[in-house]
N, C-alpha and C positions, 0 to 999 in steps of 0.2 A: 419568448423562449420557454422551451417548456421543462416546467420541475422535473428531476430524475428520482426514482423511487427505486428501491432494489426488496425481493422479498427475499428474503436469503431461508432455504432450506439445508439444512446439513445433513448429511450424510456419512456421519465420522465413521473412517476405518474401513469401511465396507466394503472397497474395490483393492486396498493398500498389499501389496504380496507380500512386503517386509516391514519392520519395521524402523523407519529416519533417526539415527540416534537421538535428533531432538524433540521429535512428534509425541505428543499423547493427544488425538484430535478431538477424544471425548472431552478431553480438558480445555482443551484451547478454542472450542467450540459451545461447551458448555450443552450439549448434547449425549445424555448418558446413554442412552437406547439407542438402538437404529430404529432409522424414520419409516414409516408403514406410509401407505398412501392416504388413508383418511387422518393420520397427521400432519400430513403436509397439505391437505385440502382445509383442513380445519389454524395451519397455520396460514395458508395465503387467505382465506376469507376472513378471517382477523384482520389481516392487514389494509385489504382490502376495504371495509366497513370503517377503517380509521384515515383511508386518506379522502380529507376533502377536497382537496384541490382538484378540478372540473379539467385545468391543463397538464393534467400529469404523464409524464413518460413512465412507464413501470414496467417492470423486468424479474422474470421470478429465479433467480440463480442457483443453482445448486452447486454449494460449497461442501469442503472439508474430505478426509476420502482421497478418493480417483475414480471419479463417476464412470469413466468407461471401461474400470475395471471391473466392475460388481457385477453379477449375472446377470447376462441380458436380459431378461424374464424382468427382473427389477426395473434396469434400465427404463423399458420399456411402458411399465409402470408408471412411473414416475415421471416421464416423458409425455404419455397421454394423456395424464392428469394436467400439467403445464399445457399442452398445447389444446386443451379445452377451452381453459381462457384464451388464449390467442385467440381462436378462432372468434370466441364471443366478443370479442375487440377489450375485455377486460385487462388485460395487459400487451403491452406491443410487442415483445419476446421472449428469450427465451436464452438462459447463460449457462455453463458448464466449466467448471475446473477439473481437472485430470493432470497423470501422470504423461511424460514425450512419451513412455514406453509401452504406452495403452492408447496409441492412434494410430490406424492405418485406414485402408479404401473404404472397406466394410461399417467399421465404425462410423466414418464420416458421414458414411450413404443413411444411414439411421440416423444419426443426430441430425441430419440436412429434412429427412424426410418430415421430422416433429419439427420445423422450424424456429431450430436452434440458431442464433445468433453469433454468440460471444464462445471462443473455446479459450481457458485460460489454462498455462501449463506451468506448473512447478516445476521450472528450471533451478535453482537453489544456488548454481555455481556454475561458471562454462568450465573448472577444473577438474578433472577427472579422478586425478589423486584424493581431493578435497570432497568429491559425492562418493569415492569408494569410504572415506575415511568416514563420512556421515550415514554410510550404510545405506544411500539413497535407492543402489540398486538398477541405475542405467547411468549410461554414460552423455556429452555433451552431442555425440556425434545424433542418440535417439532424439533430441531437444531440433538438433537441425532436420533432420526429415522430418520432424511432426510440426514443424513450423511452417516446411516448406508445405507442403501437405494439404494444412489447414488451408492454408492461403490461395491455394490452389483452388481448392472447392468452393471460395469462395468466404470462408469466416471469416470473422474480426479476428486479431491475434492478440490474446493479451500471454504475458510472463512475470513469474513472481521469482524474485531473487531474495537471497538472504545476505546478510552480514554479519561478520560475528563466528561464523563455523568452527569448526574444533582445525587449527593449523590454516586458516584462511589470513591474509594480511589484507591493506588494504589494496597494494597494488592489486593483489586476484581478483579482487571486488572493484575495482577500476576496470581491469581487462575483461571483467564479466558485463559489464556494462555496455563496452565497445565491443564482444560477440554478441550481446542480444541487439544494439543499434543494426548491427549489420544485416540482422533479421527483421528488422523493420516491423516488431509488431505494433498495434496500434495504441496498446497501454502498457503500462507495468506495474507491480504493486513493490516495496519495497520492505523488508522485516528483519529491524534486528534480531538476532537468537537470546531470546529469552531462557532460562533453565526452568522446566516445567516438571513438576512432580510426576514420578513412575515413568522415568525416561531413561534410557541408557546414559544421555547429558549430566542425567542429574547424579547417577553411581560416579562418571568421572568428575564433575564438580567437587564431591564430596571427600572423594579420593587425592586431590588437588592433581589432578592431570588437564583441566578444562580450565579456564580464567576466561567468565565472562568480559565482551568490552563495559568498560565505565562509559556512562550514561555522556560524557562530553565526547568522548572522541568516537561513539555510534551517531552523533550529532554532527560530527564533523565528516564524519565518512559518508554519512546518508545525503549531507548535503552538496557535497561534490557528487556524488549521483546522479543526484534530482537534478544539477546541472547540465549535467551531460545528456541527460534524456532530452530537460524543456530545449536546448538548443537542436535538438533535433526534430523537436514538435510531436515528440513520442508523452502522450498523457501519464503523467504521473496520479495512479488512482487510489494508490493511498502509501502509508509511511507508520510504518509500526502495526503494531496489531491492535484489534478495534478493542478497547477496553471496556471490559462485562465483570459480573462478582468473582469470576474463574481467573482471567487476568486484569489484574491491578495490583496494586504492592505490597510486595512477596509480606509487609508488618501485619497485613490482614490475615485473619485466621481461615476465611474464606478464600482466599489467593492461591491459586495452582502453580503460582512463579515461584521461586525459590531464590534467583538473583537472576540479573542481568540486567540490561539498561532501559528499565520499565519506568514509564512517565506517563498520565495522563493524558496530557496531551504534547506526546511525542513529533507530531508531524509541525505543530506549531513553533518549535522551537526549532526545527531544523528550519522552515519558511524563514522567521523570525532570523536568524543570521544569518540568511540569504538577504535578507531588505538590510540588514547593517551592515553586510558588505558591502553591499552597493551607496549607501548612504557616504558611507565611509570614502570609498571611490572617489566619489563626487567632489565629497570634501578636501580629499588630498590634491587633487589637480589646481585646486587655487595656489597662491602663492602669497595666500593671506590666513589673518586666525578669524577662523568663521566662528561668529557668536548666537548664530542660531537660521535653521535649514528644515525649509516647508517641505512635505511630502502629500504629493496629491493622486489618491490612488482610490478605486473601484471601493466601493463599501466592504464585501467581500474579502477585501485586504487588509482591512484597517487594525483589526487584535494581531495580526502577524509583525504588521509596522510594525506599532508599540512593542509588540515583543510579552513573551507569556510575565504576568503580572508585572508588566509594564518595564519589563528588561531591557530592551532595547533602549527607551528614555532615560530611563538611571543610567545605562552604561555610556551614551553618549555624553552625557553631564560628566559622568563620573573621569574617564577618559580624557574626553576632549574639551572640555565645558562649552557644550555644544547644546544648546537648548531644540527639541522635536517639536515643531508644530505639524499637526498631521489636518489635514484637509480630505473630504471625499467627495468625488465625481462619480455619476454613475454612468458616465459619458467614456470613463478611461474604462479599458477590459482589463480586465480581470488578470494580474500579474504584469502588469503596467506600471507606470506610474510617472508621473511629471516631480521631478525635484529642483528646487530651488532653494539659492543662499539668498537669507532673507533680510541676514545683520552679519557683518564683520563685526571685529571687536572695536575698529575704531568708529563704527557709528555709534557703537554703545558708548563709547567715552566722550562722546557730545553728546547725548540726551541728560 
């Protein structure tokens, strides 16, 4: 199977018609300048001369923005740079993020022409009320024709939602989940609303009109998500925002967050009580006290098992005094897992 690589180019701001109460993209990107074309050729052959792996899948993305907003002349640009490598088989595609309200035929017929792959669209919310209130600037109904659309022509469909918005609960964020299933794209990204400095988020935070979620119940909301998607077989391609010296925690003098439910490694901790539920599950159906329950899961799995610094163990112990013995197969795929009760408490009171 072959490794996946992404080169990610950003593009902050450059296509954006308004501004997302929460966006500062130079920030969250960590991209002060717009990108010229011999920096994006100077960043993908960096990246390039650093991967050795012989079996690599590679993909040169261009993030942040709304790629198919920017002037086409750019576009264009930046596109034939990307599909030079393709062509030279130095990377196998070719990914794009945008806004629903910046795709029709035209556009399509262009990003198809530079063999473009992946279109991924900042959907944010299927509520209408809740992308006026965030100043997103189109509505849920652009989100479904650029879906149907894409699909149409033939792309991948990814969708990035958020959680957390200013007046969003979690049902909205449930109900958004089950409009983008019904669109059937092939991935989704998920992002709690962090408060990032020079944002309209960040005047109502300070103002107390905004109240970021607390870092457990973005944990809990993301993780009924993630559910909902994997039971659909919709890929979950990431869970929080990718942490750089721009976003990480707001104590840093470096950090463009200010508040919100910002954690290292956020996506792990939401997995992470995904496997203890399920552990737990397991455990309850007995109608005995389990004194200790093997988990045998893909190596891939294994820090999520345990749980981030080993939380999941402690809280089993702690809890239930249920002792974790974790086992790895590389034979089980990946979000699998074989569980077994391995000691009730009365075998422990005979050894």
């Amino acid at each position: 199977m072959k490794k996946q690589y992404i080169i990610p180019i950003f593009v902050p701001h450059l296509g954006c018609p308004n501004d997302c109460i929460f966006c500062n993209q130079k920030s969250i990107s960590g991209q002060k300048k717009n990108m010229t074309k011999e920096e994006a050729k100077e960043i993908i052959d960096n990246y390039l001369e650093n991967i050795k792996n012989e079996n690599a899948q590679i993909e040169i993305a261009f993030f942040g923005g709304s790629f198919t907003a920017i002037d086409v002349n750019k576009q264009e640009e930046l596109l034939e740079l990307a599909y030079e490598y393709v062509k030279n088989e130095k990377v196998e595609s070719i990914r794009i993020s945008t806004r629903p309200d910046s795709i029709d035929k035209e556009t399509l017929k262009r990003l198809k022409k530079y063999k473009v792959k992946t279109i991924e669209l900042g959907v944010q919310s299927a509520n209408d009320y809740i992308l006026r209130r965030s100043n997103r600037g189109h509505t849920f109904e652009d989100v479904k024709k650029a879906s149907k659309l894409i699909k149409w022509y033939g792309f991948k469909l990814g969708h990035q939602m958020m959680v957390g918005l200013p007046e969003s609960t979690r049902i909205d964020e449930i109900n958004t989940a089950k409009a983008l299933i019904k669109l059937k794209p092939k991935m989704v990204r998920i992002y709690p609303v962090l408060v990032v400095k020079n944002t309209k988020l960040e005047e109502e935070y300070k103002e107390g009109k905004y109240e970021p979620l607390p870092l457990v119940q973005a944990v809990e909301t993301c993780k009924q998500l993630v559910a909902m998607f994997v039971k659909k077989k919709i890929d979950v391609i990431r869970v929080g925002l990718q942490n750089t010296d721009e976003i990480t925690n707001p104590d840093k003098k470096t950090s463009e967050v200010i508040a919100g439910p910002y954690h290292p490694a956020f996506r792990q901790l939401v997995e992470s009580s995904l496997w203890y539920d399920a552990i737990v599950a397991k455990i309850k159906k007995l109608n005995v006290k389990v004194k200790e329950v093997e988990v045998t899961v893909n190596p891939t799995d294994s820090n999520s098992v345990i749980g981030h610094k080993k939380g999941n163990v402690l809280k089993l112990k702690d809890t239930y005094d249920v002792d974790l013995i974790l086992k790895q197969d590389e034979n089980i795929k990946p979000g699998k897992s074989k569980i077994e009760i391995t000691k009730i408490y009365h075998d422990f009171l005979e050894e």
